[in-house]
N, C-alpha and C positions, 0 to 999 in steps of 0.2 A: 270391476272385472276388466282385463285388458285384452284389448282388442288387438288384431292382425289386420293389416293395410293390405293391398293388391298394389305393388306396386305401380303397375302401368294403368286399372281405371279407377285406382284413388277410392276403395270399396275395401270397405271395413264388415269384420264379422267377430264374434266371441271368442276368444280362445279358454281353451280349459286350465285350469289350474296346471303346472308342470308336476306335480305329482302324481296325475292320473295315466301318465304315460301314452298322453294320447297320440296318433300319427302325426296331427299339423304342432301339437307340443315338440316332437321329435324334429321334425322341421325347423322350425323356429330357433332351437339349441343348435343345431347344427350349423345355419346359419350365422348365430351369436360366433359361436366358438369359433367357425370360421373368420368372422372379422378381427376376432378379438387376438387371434392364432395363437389361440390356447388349445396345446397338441393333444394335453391330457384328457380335458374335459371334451374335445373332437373323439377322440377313442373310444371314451368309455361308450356311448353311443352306438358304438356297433358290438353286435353279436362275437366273442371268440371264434365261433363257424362260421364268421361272416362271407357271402357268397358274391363276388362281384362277378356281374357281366357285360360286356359289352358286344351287343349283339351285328355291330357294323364289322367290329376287331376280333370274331370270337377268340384270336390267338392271344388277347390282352386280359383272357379272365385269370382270375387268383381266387381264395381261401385264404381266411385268418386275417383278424383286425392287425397282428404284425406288421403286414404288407402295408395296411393301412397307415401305420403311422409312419413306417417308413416312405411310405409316398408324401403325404401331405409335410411330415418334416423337412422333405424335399422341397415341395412348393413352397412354405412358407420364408424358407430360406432362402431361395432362388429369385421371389419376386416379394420384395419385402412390403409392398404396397397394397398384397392381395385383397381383394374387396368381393364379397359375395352377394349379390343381390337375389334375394327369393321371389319371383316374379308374382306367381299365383299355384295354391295346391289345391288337389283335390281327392277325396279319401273314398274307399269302397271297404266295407271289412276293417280288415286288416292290412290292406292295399294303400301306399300314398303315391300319388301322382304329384310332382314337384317341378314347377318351370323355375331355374339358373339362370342369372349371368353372370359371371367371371371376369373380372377386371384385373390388371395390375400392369406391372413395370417390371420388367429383369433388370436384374444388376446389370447387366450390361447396354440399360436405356432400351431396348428393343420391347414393343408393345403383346401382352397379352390378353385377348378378349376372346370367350368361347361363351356359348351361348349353347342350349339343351335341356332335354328333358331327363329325368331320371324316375325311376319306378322300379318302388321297393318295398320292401315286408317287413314290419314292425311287429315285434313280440317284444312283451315284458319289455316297452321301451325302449328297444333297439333292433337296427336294421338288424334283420336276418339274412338277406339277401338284397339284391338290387339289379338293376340294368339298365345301365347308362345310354346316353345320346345325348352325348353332348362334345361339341365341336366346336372348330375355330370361326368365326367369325367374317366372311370375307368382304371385303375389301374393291367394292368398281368406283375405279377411277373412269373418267369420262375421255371415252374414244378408245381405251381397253380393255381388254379382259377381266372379269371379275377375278380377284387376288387375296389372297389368305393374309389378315392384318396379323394373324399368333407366329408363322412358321414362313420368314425370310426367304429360308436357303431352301425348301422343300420342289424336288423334282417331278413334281406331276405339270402337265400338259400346261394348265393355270401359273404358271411358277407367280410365287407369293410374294409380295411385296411388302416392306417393311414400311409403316408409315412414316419412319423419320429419313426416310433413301430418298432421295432425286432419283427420278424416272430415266439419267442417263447414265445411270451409273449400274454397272452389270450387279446381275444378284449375287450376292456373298457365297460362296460353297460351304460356308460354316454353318450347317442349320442346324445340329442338335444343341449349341447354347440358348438358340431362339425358338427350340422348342420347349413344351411345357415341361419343365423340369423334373420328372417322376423317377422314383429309382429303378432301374431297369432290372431285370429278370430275364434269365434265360427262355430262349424260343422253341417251345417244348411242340412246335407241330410236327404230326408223323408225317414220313415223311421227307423233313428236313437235312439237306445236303449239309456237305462241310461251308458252304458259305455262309448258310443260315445257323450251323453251328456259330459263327464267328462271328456272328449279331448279337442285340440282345435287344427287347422290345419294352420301348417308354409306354405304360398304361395309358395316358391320353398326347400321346406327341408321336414322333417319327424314331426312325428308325438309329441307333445310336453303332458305333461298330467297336469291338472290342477294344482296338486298338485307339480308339478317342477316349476310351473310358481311361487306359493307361494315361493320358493323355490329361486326364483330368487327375488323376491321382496326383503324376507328378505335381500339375500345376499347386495340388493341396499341400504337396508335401516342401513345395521348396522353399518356404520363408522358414521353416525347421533345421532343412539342409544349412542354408544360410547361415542361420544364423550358430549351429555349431560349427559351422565353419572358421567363426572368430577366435574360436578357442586354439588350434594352432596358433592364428596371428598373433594372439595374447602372448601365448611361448614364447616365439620368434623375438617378443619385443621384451623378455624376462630381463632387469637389468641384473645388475651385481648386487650380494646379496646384503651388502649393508643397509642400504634404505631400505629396504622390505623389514631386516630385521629389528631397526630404529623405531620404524612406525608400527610395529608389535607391542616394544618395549613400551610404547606410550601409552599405547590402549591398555596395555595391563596396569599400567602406573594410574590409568582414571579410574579402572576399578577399585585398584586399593584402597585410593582415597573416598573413597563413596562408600568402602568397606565389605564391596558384593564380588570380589576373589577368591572365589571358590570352585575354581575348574579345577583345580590340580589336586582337590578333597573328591572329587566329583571319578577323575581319571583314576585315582590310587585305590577307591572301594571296588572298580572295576576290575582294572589290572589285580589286584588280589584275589582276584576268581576266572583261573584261568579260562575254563570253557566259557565266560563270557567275552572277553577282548577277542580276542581272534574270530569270535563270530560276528561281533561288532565292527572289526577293521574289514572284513568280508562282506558285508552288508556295503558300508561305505563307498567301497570302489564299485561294488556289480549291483549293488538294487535299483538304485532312486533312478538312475538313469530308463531301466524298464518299466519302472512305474511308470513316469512321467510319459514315456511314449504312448506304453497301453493305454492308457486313461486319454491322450488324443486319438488312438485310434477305435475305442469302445464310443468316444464321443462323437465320430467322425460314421460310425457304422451303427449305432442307434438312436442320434439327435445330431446329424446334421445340421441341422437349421442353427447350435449354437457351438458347431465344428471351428466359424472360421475367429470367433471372438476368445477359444481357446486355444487354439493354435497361436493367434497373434498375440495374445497376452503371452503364453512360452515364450516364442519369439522375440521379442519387447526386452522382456525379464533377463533372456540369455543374451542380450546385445547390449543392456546397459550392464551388469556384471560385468562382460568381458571390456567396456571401454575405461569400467574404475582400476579393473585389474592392470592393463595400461596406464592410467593414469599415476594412481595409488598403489602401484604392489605393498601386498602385506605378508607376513610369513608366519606360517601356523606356530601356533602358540608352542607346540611342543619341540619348535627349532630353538626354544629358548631355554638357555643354558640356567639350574638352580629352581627349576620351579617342578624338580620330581618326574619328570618326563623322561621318555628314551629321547634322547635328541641325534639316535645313529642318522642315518639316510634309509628312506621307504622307495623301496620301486619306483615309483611315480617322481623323485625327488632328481630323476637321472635319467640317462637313453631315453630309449624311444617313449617312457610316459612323458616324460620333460619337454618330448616334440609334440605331444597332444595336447597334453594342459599345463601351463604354469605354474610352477610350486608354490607362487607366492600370489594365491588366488584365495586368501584366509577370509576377507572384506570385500564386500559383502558373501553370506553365506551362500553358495550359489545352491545346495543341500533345503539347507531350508527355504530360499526362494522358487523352490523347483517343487516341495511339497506343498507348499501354501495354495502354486497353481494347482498342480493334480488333487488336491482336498478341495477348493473349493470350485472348481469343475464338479467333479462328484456330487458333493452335497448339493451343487445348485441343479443338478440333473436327476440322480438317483430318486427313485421313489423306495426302495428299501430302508426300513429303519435302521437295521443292522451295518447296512452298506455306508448307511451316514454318520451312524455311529461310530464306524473303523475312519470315517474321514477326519472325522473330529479330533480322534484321537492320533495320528498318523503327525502331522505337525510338531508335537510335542515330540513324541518319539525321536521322531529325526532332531531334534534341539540336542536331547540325552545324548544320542548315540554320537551327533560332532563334537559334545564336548568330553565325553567320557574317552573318545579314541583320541584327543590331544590333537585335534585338527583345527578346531575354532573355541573361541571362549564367545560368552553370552553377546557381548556386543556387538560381533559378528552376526549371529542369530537377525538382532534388531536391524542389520542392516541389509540382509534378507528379506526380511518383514517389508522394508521401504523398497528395496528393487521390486520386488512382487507389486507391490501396492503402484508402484511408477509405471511396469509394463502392462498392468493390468487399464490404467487410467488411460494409458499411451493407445493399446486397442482398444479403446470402446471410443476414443478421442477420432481416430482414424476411421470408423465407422462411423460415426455419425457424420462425419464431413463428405463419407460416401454417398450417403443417403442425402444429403443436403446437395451436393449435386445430381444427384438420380431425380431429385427434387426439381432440380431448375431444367433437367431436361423435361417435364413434365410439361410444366409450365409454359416450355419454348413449344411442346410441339400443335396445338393446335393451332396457331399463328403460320407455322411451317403447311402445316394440311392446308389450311382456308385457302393458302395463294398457290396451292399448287393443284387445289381440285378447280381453279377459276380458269385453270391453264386450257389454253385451245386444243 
């Protein structure tokens, strides 16, 4: 039978099987789930009605495991080191009494430690309600005021101290990155003026103000911005069209000898069915672009925590494209004269699309490296079958549709496949180096503490 430790007097007692859906079982997963920040298996845990309250904040309570996950998606994102300790519990009924502590790191190296009780109600193995008390942690240094080690920049009387700041150095005004990172909600008390309209309230942190949250939006959105930003530049640097159209002629020349040219069998069953093409050459210019965004901003507004690893794999993907398109310009297959194609000029081939994207952007497929991210984003988030079903299938699609409109042939495709695969490698590459310093600040700061708590 496996037993439950107390963490602080080292006292073990039985636990029950996790089938019986007992309160300190309920406990126990929670805890798991928490270390392991596994979001799904944290959810399921709580009740759909689930009732949170925080009896110090009552302005911080909510309804519905939603919030929930959208909070703790938060947290797990925001301090990627979180660690949960379960102190000691105790159960009455249906009643759990639960002692917390809370440990972790923000990305931004700035320390989180809250410590508190919670007390909640379990049915049919999950909380039904709750009410929290649990807080930051603070922080006396010797010869001052006791100081909040979670929340730097916070304005109370006590102003908080960050453990990694020297004591001469004024306190930062930035304190919602160093508070506990929760998604915020509007400040629903009656009552409330147009200032506290203009707020919005972090479930266990401070006070965040509409215009920071802008603030952070942009910060989300600019490595996106950026990085279509390259695609003018790409235009700007379109050369003349002989080499674009030489290094077409070759890639089709490897098909033939391989004997796998067959776009132009592929483009002429379409083109023979009018209401298909023209829905096809419309798809082309206005979908994938909205896809690809939506599915960062679906991922960004219901799984945060793996918002910035898709974002940057976009990003990555659209930056190595636009530097082969400079390097290598290539010209769509159906610029080439004898292989059954219209080869007139398309909108985009002139004016103002010509100032946006370069014509001779065939290689790599930027189409299908744009669906590869937004599919497997999805499938790696989505829990609908269905939903992952259209992910699966969505890739392929976009293959047919560049080659049937005379935009790319197959090899293009595959060198899609490889941008995707490089920005996808490139962000998780840059994130782990993140962490690995988030790491050495770890490591640096109790060294830092020891010599400054020996301070006169």
């Amino acid at each position: 039978m496996e037993v439950a430790t107390n963490a602080r007097t080292g006292k073990t007692w039985p636990m029950s099987p996790p089938n019986m859906a007992t309160p300190e079982a309920v406990a126990g997963a929670l805890a798991e789930a928490m270390n392991a920040h596994d979001i799904d298996a944290f959810v399921s845990l709580f009740a759909p009605d689930y009732d949170s309250q925080q009896p110090a904040h009552p302005d911080r309570a909510f309804v519905g495991r939603d919030q929930v996950r959208t909070n703790w998606s938060a947290v797990f994102a925001g301090v990627p080191d979180f660690s949960a300790e379960l102190v000691a519990t105790a159960v009455e009924a249906d009643t759990l009494w639960s002692e917390w502590r809370w440990r972790g790191t923000h990305e931004d190296g700035s320390r989180l430690d809250m410590a508190g009780v919670i007390v909640c109600g379990v049915s049919n193995g999950r909380l039904a309600w709750a009410r929290l008390y649990v807080e930051p942690v603070s922080l006396t240094v010797r010869g001052s005021t006791p100081r909040c080690a979670t929340c730097p920049g916070a304005t109370d009387r006590a102003a908080p101290l960050h453990l990694n700041q020297k004591r001469s150095r004024s306190v930062p005004p930035d304190l919602t990155r160093r508070a506990f990172p929760i998604e915020a909600r509007p400040n629903r008390r009656a009552g409330a003026g147009p200032a506290a309209e203009r707020t919005r309230t972090i479930v266990y942190g401070c006070r965040v103000s509409a215009e920071r949250r802008w603030a952070w939006s942009a910060r989300d959105a600019a490595p996106v911005l950026l990085a279509f930003a390259l695609s003018p530049v790409a235009a700007a640097l379109t050369p003349a069209s002989q080499r674009p159209l030489a290094r077409m002629r070759g890639l089709i020349d490897k098909e033939r000898r391989l004997g796998l040219l067959f776009e132009p069998k592929v483009h002429a069953w379409f083109d023979a069915r009018p209401p298909l093409m023209p829905m096809l050459r419309l798809t082309y210019v206005a979908a994938h672009l909205p896809v690809v965004l939506g599915v960062l901003a679906w991922t960004r507004r219901a799984h945060p925590h793996a918002f910035p690893q898709a974002r940057d794999t976009f990003a990555a993907t659209q930056a190595l494209a636009a530097i082969v398109y400079v390097i290598a310009p290539t010209a769509p297959p159906r610029m080439i004269r004898g292989l059954g194609y219209d080869d007139r000029p398309r909108p985009g081939d002139h004016g103002l699309g010509r100032s946006i994207q370069s014509p001779y952007a065939a290689m790599p497929s930027a189409h299908t490296a744009f669906s590869l991210v937004a599919a497997g984003t999805v499938w790696a988030l989505a829990r609908s079958r269905p939903v992952r079903a259209a992910a699966l299938i969505y890739p392929p699609a976009v293959v047919v549709e560049i080659i049937a409109t005379g935009d790319h042939i197959w090899l293009d495709a595959i060198g899609g496949l490889v941008v995707a695969g490089l920005g996808f490698a490139t962000a998780r590459a840059t994130h782990r180096v993140r962490r690995c310093q988030s790491g050495d600040t770890r490591q640096a700061r109790p060294d830092h503490d020891s010599e400054r708590s020996t301070e006169p």
